[in-house]
C-alpha positions, 0 to 999 in steps of 0.5 A, spaced: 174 892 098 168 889 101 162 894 103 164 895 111 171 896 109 169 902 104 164 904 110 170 905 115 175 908 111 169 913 108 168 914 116 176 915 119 177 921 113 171 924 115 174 924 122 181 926 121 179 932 116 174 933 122 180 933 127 185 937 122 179 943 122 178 944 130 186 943 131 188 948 125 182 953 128 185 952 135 192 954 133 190 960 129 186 962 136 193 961 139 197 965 134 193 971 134 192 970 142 200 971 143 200 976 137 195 981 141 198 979 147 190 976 151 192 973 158 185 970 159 186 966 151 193 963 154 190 961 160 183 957 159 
């Protein structure tokens, strides 16, 4: 692999736990949102 390849495969990881952080975040603020039954949370 030559130095941009590694570059950019180093970048799409950094990006893609970036991605699994926020949506696994998001769905934890979900879960509890239906569990304590908070309408201004299900609406925004």
């Amino acid at each position: 692999m030559t130095w941009w390849q590694i570059t950019l495969a180093v970048l799409a990881f950094i990006a893609l736990c970036a991605f699994l952080a926020i949506w696994a975040k998001a769905a934890a603020y979900r879960r509890e949102a239906e569990e304590y039954g908070d309408d201004d949370a299900q609406n925004s």
